[in-house]
mmCIF file of the C-alpha atoms, coordinates in Angstrom:
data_MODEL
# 
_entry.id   MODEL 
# 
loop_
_atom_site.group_PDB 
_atom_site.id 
_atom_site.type_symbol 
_atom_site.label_atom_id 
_atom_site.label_alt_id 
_atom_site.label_comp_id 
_atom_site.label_asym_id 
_atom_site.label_entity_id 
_atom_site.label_seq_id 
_atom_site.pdbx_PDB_ins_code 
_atom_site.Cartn_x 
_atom_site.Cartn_y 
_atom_site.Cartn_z 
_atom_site.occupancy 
_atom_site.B_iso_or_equiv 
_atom_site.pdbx_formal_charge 
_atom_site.auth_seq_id 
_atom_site.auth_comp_id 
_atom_site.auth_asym_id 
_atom_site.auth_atom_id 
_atom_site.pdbx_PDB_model_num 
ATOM 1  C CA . UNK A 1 1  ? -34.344 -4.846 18.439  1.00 0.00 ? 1  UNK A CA 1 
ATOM 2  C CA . UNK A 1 2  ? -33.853 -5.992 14.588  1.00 0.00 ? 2  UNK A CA 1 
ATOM 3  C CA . UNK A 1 3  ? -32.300 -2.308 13.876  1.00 0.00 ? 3  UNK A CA 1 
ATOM 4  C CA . UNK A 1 4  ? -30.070 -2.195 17.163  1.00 0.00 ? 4  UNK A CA 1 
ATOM 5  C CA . UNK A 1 5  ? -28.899 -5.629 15.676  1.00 0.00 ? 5  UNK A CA 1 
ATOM 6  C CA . UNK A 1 6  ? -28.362 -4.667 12.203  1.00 0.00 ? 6  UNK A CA 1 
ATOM 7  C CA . UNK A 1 7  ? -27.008 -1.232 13.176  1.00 0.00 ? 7  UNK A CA 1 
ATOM 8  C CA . UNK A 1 8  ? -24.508 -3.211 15.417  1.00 0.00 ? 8  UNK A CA 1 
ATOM 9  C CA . UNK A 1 9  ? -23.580 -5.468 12.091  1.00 0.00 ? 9  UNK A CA 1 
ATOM 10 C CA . UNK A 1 10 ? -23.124 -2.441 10.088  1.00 0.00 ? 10 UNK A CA 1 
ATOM 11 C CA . UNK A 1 11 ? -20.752 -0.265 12.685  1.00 0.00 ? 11 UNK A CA 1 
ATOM 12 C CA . UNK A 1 12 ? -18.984 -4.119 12.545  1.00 0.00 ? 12 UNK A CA 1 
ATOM 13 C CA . UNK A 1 13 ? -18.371 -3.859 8.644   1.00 0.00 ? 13 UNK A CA 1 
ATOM 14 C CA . UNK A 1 14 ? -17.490 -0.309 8.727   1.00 0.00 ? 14 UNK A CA 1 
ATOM 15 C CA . UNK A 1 15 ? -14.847 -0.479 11.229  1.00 0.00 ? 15 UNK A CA 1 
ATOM 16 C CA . UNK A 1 16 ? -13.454 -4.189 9.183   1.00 0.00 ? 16 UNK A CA 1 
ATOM 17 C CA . UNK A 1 17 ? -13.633 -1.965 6.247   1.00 0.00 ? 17 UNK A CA 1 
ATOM 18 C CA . UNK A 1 18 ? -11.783 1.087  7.010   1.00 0.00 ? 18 UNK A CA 1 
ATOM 19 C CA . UNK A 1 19 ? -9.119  -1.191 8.839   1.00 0.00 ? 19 UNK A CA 1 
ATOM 20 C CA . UNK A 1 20 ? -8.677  -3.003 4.983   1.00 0.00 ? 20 UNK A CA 1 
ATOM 21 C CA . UNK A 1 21 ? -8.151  0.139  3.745   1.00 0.00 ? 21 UNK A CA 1 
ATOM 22 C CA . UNK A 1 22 ? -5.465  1.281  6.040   1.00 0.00 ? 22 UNK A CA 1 
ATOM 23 C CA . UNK A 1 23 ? -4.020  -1.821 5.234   1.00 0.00 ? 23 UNK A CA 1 
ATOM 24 C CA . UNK A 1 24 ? -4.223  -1.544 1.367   1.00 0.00 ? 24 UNK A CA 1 
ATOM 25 C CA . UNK A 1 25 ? -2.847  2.393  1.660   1.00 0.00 ? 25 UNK A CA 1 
ATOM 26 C CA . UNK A 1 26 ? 0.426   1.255  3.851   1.00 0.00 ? 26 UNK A CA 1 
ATOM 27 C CA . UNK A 1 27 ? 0.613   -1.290 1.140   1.00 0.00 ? 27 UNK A CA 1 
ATOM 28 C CA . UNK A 1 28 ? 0.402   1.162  -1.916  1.00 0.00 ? 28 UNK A CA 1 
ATOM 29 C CA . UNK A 1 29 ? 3.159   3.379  -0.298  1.00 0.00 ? 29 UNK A CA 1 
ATOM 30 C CA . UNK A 1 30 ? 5.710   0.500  0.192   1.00 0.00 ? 30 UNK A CA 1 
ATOM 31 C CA . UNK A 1 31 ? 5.207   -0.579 -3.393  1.00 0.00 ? 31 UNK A CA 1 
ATOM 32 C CA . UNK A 1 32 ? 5.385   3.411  -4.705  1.00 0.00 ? 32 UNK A CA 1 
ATOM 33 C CA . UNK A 1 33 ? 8.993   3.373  -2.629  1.00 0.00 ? 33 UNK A CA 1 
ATOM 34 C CA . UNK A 1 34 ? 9.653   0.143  -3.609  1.00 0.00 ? 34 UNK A CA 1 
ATOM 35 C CA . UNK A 1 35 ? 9.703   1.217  -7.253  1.00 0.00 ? 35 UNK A CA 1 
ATOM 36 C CA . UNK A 1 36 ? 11.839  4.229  -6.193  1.00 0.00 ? 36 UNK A CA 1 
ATOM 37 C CA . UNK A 1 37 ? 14.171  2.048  -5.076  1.00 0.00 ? 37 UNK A CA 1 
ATOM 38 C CA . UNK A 1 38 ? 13.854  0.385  -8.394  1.00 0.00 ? 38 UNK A CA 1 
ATOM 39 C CA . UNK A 1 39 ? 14.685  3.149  -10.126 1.00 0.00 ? 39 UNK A CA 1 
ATOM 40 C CA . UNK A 1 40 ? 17.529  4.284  -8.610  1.00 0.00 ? 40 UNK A CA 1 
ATOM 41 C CA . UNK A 1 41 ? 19.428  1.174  -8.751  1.00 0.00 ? 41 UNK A CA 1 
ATOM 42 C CA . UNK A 1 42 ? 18.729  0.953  -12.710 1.00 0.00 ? 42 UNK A CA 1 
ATOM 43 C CA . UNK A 1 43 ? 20.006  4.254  -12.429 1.00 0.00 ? 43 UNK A CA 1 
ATOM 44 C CA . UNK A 1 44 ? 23.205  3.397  -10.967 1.00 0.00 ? 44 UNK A CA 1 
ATOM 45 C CA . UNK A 1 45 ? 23.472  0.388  -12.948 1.00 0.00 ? 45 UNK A CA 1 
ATOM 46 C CA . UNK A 1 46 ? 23.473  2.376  -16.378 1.00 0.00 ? 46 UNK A CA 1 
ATOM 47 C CA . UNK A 1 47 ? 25.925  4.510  -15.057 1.00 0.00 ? 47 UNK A CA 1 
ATOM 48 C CA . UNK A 1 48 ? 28.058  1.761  -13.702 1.00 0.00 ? 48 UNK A CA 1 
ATOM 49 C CA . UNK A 1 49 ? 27.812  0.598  -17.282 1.00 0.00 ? 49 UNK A CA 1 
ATOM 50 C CA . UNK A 1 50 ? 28.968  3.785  -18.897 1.00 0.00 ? 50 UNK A CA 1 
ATOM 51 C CA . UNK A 1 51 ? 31.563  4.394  -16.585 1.00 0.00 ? 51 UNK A CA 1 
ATOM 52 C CA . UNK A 1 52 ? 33.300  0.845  -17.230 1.00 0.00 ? 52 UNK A CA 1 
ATOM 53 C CA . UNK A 1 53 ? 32.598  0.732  -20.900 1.00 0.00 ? 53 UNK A CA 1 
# 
């Protein structure tokens, strides 16, 4: 009975675990597009620059 219980615990962590890590990769790509976003409006706001100098 000690394994069943322990084996129980551990399935319990595993499926916490992988369900942090979904989290934490949904995270990572709406921070990689946020910086994409970023970029481009830097981008746009050097060229606005240029254009009205």
């Amino acid at each position: 009975m000690p394994l069943e219980a322990e084996n129980a615990a551990l399935r319990k962590k595993v499926r916490e675990l992988e369900e942090e890590r979904e989290i934490l990769r949904k995270a990572a790509k709406l921070f990689r597009r946020g910086d994409a976003l970023v970029n481009r409006l830097q981008s746009l706001s050097r060229i606005s620059s240029a254009v009205t100098a």
